[in-house]
TORVOVEX-159600 format. One line per 3 residues: number of its first residue (from 1); their letters; for each residue x, y, z of N, C-alpha, C. Coordinates in steps of 0.1 Angstrom, whole numbers, plus 5000, padded with zeros to 4 digits. Layout:
NUM	a	X,Y,Z,X,Y,Z,X,Y,Z  ...
This chain:
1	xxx	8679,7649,5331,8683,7644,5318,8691,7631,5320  8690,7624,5315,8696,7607,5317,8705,7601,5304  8712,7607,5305,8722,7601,5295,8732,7591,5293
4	xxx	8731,7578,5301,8730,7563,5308,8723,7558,5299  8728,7546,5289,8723,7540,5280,8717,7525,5288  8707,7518,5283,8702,7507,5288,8715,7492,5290
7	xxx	8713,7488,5304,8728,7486,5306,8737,7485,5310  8738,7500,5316,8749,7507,5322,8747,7514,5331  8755,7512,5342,8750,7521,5354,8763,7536,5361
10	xxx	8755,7543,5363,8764,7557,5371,8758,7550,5386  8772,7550,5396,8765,7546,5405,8776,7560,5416  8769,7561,5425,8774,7571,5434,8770,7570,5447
13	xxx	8770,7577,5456,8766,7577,5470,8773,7565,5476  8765,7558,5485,8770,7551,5495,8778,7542,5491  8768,7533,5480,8776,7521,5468,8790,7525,5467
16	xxx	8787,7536,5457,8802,7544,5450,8817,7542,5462  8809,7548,5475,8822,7546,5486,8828,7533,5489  8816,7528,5492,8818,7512,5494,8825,7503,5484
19	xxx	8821,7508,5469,8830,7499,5460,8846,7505,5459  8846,7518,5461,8862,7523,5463,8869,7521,5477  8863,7513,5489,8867,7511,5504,8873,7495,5497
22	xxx	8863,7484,5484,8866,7475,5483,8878,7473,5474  8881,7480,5467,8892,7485,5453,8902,7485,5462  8901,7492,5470,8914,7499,5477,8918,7490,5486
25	xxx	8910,7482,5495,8914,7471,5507,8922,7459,5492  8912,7452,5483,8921,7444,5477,8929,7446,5474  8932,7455,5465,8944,7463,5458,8959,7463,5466
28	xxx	8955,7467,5476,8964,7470,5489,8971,7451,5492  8957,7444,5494,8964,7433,5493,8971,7426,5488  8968,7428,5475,8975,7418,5463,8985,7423,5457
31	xxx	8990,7439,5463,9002,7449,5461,9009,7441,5470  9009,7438,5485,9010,7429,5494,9019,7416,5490  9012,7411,5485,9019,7394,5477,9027,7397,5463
34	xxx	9033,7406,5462,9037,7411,5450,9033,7409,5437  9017,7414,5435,9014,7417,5427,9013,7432,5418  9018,7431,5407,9017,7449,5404,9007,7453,5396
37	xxx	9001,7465,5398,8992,7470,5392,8992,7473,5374  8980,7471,5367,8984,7469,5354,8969,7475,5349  8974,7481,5344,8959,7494,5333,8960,7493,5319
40	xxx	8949,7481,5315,8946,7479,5301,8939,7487,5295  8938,7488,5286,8933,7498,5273,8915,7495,5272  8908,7505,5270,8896,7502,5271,8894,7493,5261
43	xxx	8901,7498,5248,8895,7491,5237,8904,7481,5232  8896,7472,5224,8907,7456,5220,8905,7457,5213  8915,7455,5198,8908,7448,5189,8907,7435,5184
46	xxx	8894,7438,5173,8883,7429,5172,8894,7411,5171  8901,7413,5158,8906,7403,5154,8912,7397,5165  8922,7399,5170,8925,7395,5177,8921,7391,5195
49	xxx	8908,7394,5197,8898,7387,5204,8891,7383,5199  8887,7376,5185,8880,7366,5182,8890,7355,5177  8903,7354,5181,8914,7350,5180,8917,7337,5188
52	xxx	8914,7346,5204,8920,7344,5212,8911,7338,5226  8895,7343,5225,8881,7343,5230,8876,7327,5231  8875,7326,5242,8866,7315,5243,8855,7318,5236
55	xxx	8850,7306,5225,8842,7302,5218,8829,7306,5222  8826,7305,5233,8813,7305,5243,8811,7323,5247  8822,7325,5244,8821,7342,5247,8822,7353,5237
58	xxx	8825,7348,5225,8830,7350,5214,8811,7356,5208  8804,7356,5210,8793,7362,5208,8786,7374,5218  8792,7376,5230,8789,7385,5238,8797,7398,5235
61	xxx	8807,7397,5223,8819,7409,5224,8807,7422,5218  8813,7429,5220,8806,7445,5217,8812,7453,5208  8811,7452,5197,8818,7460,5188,8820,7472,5181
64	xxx	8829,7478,5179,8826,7493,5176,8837,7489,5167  8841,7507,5156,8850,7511,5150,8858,7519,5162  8874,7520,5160,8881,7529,5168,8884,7547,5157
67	xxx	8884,7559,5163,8883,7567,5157,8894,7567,5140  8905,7556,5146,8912,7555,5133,8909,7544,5122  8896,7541,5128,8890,7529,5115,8894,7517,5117
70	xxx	8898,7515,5127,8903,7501,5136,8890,7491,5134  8887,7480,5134,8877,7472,5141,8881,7467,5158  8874,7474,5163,8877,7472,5177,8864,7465,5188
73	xxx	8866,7460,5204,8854,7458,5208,8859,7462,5216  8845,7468,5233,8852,7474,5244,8855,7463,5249  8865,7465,5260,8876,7455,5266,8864,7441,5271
76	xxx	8866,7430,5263,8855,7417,5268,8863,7414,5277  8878,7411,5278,8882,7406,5286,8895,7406,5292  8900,7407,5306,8910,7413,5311,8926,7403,5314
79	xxx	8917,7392,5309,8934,7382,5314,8937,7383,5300  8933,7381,5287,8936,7387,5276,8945,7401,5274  8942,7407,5277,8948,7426,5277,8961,7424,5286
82	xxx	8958,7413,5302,8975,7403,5302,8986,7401,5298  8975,7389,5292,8985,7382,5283,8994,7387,5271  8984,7399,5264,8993,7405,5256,9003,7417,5261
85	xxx	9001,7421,5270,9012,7430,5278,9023,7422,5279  9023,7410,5285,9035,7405,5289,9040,7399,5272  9033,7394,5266,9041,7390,5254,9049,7398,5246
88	xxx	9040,7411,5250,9047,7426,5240,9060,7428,5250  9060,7424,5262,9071,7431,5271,9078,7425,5284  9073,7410,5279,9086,7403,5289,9085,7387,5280
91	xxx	9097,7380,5287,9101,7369,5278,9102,7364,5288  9100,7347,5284,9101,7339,5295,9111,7337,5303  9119,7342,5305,9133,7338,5314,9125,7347,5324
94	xxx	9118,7356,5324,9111,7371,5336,9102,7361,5342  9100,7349,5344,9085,7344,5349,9092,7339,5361  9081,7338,5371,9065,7339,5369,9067,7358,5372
97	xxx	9056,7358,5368,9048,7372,5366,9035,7375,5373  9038,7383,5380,9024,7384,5388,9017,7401,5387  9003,7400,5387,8996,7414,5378,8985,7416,5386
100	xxx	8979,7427,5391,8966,7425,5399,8960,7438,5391  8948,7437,5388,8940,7450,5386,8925,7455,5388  8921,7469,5390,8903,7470,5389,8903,7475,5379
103	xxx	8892,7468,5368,8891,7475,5355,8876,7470,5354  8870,7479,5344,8862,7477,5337,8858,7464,5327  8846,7457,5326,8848,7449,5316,8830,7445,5310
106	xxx	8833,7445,5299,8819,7447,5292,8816,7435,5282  8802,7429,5282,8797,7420,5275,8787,7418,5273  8774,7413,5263,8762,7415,5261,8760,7406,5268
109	xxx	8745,7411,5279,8744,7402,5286,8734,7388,5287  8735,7383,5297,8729,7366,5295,8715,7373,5304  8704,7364,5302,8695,7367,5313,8694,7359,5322
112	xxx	8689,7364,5335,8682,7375,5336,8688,7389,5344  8700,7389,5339,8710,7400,5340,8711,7410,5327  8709,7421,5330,8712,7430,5319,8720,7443,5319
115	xxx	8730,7442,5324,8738,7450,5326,8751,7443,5313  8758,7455,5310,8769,7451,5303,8779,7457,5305  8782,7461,5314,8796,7464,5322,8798,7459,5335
118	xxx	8807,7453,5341,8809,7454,5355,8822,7454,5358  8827,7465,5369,8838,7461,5370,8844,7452,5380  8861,7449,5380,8863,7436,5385,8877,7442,5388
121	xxx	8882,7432,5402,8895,7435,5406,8895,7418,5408  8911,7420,5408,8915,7402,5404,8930,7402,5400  8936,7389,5400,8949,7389,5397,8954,7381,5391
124	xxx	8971,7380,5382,8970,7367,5373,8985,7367,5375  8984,7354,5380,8998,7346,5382,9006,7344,5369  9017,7345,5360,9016,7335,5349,9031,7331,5352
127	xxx	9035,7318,5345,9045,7314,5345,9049,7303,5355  9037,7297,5366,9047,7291,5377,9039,7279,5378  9042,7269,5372,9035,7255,5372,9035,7249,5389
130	xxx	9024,7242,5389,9023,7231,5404,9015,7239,5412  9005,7230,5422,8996,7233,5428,8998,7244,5437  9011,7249,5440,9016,7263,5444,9007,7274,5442
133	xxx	9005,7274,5433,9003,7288,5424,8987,7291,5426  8981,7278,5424,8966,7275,5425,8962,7281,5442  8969,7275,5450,8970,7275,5467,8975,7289,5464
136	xxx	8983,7297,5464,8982,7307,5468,8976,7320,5464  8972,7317,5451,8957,7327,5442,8943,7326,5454  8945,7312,5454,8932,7311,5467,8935,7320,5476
139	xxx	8946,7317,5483,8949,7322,5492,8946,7335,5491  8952,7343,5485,8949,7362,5483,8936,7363,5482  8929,7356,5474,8917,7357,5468,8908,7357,5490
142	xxx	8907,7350,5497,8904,7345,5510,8909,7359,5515  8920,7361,5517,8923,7368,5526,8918,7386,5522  8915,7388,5511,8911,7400,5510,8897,7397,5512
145	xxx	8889,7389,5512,8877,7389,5511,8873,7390,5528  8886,7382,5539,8883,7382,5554,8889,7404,5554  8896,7408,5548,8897,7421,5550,8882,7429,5547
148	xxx	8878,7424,5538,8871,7429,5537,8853,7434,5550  8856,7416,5554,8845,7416,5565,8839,7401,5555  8844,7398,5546,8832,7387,5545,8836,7372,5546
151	xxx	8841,7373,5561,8845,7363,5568,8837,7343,5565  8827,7347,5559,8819,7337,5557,8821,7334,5539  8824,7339,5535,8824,7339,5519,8830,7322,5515
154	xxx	8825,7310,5504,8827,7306,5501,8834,7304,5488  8845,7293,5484,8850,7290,5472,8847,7275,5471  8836,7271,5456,8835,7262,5451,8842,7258,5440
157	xxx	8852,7245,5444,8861,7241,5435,8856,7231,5425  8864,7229,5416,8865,7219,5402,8872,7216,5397  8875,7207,5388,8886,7203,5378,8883,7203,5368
160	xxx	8885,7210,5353,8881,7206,5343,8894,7198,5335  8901,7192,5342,8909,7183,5336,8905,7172,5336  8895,7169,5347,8888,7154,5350,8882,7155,5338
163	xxx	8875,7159,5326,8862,7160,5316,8873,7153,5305  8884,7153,5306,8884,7147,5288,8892,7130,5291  8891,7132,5307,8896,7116,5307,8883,7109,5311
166	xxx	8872,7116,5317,8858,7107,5321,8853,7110,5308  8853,7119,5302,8843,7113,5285,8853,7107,5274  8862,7102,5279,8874,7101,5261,8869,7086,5256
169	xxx	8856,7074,5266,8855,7064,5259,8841,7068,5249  8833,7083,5248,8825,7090,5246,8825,7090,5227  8812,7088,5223,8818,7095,5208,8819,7111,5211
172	xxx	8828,7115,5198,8832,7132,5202,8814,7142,5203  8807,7137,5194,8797,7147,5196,8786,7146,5209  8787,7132,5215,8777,7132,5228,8789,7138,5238
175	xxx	8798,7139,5234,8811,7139,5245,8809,7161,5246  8810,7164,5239,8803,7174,5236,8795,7180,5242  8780,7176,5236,8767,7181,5242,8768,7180,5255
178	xxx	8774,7165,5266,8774,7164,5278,8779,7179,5285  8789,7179,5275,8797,7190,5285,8789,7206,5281  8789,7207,5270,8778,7218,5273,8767,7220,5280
181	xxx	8760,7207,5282,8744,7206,5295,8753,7210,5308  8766,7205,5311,8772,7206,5326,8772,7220,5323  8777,7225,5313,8784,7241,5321,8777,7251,5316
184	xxx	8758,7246,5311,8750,7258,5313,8741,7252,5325  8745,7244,5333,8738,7239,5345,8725,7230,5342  8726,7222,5329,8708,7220,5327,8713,7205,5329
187	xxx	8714,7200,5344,8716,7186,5346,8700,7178,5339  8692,7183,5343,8679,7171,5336,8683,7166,5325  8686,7179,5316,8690,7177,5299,8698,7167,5299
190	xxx	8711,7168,5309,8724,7161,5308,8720,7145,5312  8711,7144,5322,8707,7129,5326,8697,7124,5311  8692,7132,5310,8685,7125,5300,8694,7119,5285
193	xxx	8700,7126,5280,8713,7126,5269,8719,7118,5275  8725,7119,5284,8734,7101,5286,8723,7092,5285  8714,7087,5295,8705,7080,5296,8700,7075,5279
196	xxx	8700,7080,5272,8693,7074,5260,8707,7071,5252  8714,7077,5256,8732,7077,5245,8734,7059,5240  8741,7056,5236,8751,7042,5233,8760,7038,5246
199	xxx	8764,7051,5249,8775,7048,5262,8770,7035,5272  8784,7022,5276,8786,7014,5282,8778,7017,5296  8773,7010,5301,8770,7009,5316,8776,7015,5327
202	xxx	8789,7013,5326,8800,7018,5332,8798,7033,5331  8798,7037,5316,8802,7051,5316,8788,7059,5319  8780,7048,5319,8764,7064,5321,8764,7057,5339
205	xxx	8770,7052,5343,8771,7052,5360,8778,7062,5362  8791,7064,5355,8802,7074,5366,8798,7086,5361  8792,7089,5348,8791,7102,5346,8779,7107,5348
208	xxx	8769,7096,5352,8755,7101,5355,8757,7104,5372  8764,7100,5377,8765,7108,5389,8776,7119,5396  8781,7123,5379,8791,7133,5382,8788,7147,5385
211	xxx	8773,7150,5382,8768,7166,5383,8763,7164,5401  8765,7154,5407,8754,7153,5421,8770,7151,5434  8784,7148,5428,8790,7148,5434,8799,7163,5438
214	xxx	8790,7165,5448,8795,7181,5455,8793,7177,5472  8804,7188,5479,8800,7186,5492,8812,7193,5495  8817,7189,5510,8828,7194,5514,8841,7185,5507
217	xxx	8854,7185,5515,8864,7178,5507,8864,7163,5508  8854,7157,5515,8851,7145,5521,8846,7139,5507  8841,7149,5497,8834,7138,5488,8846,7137,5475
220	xxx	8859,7138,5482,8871,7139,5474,8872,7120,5470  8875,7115,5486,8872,7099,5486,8867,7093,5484  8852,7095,5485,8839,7089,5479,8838,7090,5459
223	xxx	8842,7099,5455,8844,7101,5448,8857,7089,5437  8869,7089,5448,8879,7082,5441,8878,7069,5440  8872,7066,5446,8863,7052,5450,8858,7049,5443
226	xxx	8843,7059,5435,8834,7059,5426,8841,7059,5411  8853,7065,5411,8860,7063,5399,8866,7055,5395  8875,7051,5409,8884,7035,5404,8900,7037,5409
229	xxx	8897,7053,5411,8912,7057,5413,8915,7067,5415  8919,7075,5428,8924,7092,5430,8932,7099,5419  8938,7090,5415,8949,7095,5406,8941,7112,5401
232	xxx	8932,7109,5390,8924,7121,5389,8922,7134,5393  8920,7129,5411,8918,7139,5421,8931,7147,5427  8939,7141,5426,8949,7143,5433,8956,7163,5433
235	xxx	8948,7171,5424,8952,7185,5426,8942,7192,5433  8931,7187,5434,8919,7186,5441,8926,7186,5455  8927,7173,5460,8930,7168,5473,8943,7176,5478
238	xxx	8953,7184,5471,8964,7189,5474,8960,7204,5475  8952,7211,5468,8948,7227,5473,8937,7222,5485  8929,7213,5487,8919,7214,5497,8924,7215,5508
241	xxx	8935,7204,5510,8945,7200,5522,8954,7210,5530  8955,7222,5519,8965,7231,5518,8956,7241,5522  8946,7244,5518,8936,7256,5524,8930,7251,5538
244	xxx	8932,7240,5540,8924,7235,5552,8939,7240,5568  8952,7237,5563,8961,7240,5565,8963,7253,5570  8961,7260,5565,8960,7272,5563,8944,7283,5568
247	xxx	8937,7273,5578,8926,7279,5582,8913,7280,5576  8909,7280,5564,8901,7276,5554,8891,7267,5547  8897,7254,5560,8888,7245,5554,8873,7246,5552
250	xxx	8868,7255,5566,8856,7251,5566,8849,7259,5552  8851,7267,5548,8849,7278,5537,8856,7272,5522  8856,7262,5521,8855,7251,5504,8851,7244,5504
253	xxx	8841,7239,5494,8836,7231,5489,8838,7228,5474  8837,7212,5473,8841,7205,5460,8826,7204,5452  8827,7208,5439,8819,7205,5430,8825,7197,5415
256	xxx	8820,7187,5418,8830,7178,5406,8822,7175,5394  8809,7184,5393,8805,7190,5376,8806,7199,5374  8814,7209,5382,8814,7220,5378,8829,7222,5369
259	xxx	8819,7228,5356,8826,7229,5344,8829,7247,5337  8838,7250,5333,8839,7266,5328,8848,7263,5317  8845,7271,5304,8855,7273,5293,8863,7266,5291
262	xxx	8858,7253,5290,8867,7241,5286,8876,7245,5274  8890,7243,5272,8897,7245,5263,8902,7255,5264  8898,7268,5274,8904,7277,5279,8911,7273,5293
265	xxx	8904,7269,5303,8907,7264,5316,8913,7246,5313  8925,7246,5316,8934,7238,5321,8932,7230,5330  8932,7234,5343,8925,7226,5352,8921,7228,5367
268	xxx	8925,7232,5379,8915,7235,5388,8911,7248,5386  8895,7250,5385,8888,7261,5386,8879,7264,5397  8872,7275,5400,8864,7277,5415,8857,7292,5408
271	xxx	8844,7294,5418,8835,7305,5420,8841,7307,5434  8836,7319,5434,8837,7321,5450,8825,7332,5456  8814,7324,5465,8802,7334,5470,8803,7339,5483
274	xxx	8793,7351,5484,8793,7359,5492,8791,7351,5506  8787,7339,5511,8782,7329,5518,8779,7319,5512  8780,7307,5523,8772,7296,5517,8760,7295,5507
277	xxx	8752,7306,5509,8740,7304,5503,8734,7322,5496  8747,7326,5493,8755,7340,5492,8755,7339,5477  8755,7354,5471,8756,7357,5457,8771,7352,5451
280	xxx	8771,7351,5439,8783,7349,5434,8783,7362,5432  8800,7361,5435,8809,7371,5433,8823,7371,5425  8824,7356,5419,8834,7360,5406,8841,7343,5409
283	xxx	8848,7342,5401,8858,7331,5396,8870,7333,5391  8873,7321,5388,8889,7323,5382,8893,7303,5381  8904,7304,5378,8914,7290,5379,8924,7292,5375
286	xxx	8932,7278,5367,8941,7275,5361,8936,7276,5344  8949,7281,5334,8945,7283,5324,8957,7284,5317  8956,7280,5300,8967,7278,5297,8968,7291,5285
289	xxx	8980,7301,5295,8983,7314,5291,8992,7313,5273  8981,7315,5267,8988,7311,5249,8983,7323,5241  8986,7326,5232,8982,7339,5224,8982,7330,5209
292	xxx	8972,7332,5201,8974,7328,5185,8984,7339,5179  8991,7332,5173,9001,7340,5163,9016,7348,5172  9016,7339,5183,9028,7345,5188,9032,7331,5197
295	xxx	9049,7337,5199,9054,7321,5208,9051,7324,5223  9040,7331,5227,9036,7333,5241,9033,7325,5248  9036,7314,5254,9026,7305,5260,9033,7301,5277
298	xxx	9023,7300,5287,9025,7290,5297,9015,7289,5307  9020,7281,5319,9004,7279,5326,9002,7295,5335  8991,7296,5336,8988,7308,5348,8976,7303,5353
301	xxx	8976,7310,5361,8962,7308,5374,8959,7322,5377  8945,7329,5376,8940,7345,5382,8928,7341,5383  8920,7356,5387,8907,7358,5392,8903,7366,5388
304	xxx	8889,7368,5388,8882,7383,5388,8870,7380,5398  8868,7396,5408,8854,7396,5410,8850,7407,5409  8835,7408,5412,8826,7419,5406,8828,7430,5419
307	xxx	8838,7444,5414,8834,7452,5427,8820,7454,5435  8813,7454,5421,8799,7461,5428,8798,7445,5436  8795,7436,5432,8789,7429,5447,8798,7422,5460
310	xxx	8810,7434,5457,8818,7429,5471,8814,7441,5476  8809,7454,5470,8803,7463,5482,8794,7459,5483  8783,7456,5474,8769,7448,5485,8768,7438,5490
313	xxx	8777,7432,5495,8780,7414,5499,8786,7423,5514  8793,7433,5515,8795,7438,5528,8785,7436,5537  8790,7436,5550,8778,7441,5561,8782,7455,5561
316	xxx	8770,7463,5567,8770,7479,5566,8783,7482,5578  8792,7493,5575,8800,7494,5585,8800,7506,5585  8799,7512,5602,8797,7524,5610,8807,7533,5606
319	xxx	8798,7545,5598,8808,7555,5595,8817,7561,5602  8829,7563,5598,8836,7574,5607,8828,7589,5608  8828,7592,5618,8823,7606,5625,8824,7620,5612
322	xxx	8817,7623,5609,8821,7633,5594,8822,7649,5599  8830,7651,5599,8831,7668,5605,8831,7678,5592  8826,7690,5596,8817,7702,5590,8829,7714,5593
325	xxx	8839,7720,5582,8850,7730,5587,8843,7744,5584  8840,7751,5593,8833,7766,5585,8844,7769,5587  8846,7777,5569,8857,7789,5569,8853,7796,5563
328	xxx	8837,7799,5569,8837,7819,5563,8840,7830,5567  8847,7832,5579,8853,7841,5584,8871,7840,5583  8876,7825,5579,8888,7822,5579,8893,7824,5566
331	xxx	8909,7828,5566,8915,7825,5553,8915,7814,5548  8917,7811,5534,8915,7797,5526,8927,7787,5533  8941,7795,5530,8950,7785,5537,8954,7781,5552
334	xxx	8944,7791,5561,8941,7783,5573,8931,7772,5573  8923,7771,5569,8913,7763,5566,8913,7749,5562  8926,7753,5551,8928,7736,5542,8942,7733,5552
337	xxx	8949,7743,5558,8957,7734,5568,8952,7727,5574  8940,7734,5585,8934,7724,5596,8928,7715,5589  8920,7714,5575,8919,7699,5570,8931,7691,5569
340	xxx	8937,7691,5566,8950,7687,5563,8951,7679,5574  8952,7683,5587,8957,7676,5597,8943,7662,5600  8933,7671,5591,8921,7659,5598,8922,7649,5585
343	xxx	8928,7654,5575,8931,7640,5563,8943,7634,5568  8951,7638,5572,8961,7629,5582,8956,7621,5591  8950,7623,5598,8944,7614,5609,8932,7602,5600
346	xxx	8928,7605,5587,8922,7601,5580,8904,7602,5583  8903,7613,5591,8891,7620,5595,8883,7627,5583  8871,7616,5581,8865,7622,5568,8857,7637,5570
349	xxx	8859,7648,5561,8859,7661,5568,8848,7667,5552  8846,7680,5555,8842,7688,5542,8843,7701,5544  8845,7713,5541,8847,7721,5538,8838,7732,5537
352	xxx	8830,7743,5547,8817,7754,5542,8825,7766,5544  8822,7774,5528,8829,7783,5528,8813,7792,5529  8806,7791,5533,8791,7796,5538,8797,7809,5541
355	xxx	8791,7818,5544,8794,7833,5555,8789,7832,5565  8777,7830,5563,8767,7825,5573,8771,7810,5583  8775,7816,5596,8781,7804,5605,8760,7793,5604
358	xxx	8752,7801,5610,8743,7793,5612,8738,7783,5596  8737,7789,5590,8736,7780,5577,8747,7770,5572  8758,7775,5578,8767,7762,5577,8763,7755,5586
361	xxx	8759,7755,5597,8753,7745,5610,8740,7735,5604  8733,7746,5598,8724,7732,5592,8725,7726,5580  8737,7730,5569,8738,7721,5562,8748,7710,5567
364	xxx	8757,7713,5579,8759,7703,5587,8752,7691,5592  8743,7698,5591,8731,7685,5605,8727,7677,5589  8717,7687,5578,8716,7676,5567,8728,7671,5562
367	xxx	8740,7675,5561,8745,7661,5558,8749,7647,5564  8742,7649,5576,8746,7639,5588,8763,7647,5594  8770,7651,5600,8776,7652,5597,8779,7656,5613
370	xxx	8789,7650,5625,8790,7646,5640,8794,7658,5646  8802,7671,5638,8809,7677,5645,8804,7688,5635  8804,7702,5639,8808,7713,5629,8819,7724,5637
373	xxx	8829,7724,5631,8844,7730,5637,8840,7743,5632  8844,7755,5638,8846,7768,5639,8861,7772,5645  8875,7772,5636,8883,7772,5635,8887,7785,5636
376	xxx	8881,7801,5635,8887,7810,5638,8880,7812,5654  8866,7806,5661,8869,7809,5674,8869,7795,5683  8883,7780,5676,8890,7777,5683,8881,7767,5693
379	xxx	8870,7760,5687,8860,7752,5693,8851,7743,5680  8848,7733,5685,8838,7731,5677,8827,7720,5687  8811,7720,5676,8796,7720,5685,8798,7705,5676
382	xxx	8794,7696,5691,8788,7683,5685,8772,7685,5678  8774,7680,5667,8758,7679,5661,8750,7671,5663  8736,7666,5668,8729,7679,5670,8730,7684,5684
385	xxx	8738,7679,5691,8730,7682,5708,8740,7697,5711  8744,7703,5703,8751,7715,5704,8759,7711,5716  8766,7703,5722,8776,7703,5726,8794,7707,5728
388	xxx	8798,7715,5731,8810,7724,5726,8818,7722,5733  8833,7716,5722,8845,7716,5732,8854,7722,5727  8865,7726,5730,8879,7732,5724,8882,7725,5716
391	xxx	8889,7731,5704,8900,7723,5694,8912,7731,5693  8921,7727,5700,8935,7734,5706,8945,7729,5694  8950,7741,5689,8959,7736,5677,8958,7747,5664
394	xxx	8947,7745,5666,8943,7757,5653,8947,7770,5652  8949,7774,5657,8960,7786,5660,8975,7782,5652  8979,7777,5652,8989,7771,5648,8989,7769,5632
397	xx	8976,7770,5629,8973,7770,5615,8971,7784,5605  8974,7791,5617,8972,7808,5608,8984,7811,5600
């Protein structure tokens, strides 16, 4: 029976482990840089995320009634559920503020994706202006991802501060459309729309070559050059310089059309993929932390990425050895002692309360499973080659 609606996934087995080995390694990390853990409410309501919602997102929300007649949607989005925590429960003199979480997060989807949940671990700075804050979100964001094993994983950066000073000689509605062709990626559309526009010579030069200027940090100068003046670049050139500093260079790259939720994002923003040529696995930037209808406001910088594809963005890693405890001839609390000592050692283990020693032996072997321990006679058989050695101690557990 399948009671998983179109959508949504139950995921279990290997995945399942993998995405809780990934939960737990970030988690751990960004606990690390003092970030603290923070558990938002599944549900939001409505008004107040269509309030507060990027425009552009503001059609993906999922809406329900809450049992008390609320208009509510499931949680669209987690720096939001944030922002209002801290507004309800700290005041600006408490900043900066730092929050990390794995939560759920749901939206109708874009194609050719059809899922409408994924979850996401990620963190949100707020409160602490200057390229600081930027540089060091990278930073966490890098170093859990080398914990993780995906030593190769890329961050492609951007500014969306650069867009209202390269279109402001623009009329507002070509100034507009441009920026929507950039940040649904349909550069043709976007060459073609400037190309027929009014815009000066000048301006369908610099901005017709604004979707093609990407590379490493090298096209920072080429770039300033192309413009007339770094000035622009200059937060760019100070997190590059700074991740490069710090080990990282070879692992960023600048994209200087890359554009996200303008009017929500402030100003440097980035993806970050599984490899150079690697799945995305989530984003984040700078953004300007404001609530409608309250005096909440200031800058922050966070992230999110998709657990599920930082466990399939892993390489496969060699299980720990899984041991098989028969206790059908043993008492229960000798039994969960000697586990006990093998969850200390952090020895992934299971438990056959079988009667039958040989039948717990072969559901040993089908579970894969290295060892099966026989703890009242004080030995246990490597699986399969029946190999038998003492396990001295167990006695000690009667």
């Amino acid at each position: 029976m399948n009671i998983t609606p179109r959508g949504c996934r139950s995921i279990g087995g290997e995945l399942a482990l993998g995405m809780e080995e990934c939960r737990a390694t970030a988690m751990s990390m960004f606990t690390s840089y003092g970030y603290n853990p923070f558990n938002p409410s599944e549900l939001q309501l409505l008004e107040g995320m269509m309030k507060n919602l990027h425009r552009r997102r503001r059609g993906r929300v999922i809406a329900l009634n809450s049992p008390f007649g609320e208009p509510c949607c499931l949680r669209a989005d987690l720096t939001l559920s944030v922002l209002s925590y801290m507004a309800l429960h700290h005041a600006q003199e408490d900043f900066p503020l730092r929050l990390c979480y794995s939560e759920r997060v749901f939206a109708t989807p874009r194609p050719p994706r059809d899922n409408i949940e994924d979850t996401q671990v990620g963190v949100e700075l707020l409160g602490w202006e200057g390229i600081g804050s930027d540089v060091e979100v990278l930073a966490v964001l890098l170093r859990a991802l080398d914990s993780l094993g995906l030593t190769e994983s890329v961050v492609v950066l951007g500014d969306v501060s650069l867009f209202p000073a390269l279109f402001a000689d623009l009329p507002e509605g070509l100034a507009e459309k441009l920026i929507e062709l950039l940040e649904d990626g349909a550069y043709y559309e976007y060459g073609e729309a400037l190309a027929s526009s009014e815009a000066s010579e000048r301006c369908k030069k610099i901005l017709g070559e604004l979707p093609w200027l990407k590379g490493t940090h090298e096209i920072l100068s080429r770039a300033g050059r192309f413009f007339g003046s770094s000035a622009l670049l200059r937060p760019l050139h100070e997190i590059t310089a700074s991740l490069a500093a710090l080990g990282y260079g070879d692992r960023v790259r600048v994209d200087l059309g890359f554009i996200r939720d303008l009017g929500y994002y402030t100003g440097p923003v980035f993806n970050v993929y599984s490899s150079g040529r690697g799945h995305l696995l989530g984003g984040g930037g700078r953004y300007a932390a404001s609530l409608a209808d309250t005096r909440f406001s200031c800058q922050a910088v966070g992230f999110g990425v998709s657990l599920r594809e930082l466990a399939l963005s892993r390489e496969a890693r060699q299980p720990s050895p899984r041991v098989m405890i028969w206790a059908g001839h043993t008492s229960p609390d000798r039994a969960l002692a000697y586990a006990a000592s093998l969850a200390a050692a952090k020895s992934p283990f299971e438990i056959s309360w079988n009667a039958d020693d040989s039948e717990s032996k072969d559901c040993a072997i089908k579970r894969g499973c290295a060892w099966w321990v026989n703890i009242e006679g004080d030995y246990a058989l490597e699986l399969p080659s029946g190999r038998r050695a003492a396990i001295p101690g167990t006695g000690g557990a009667r």
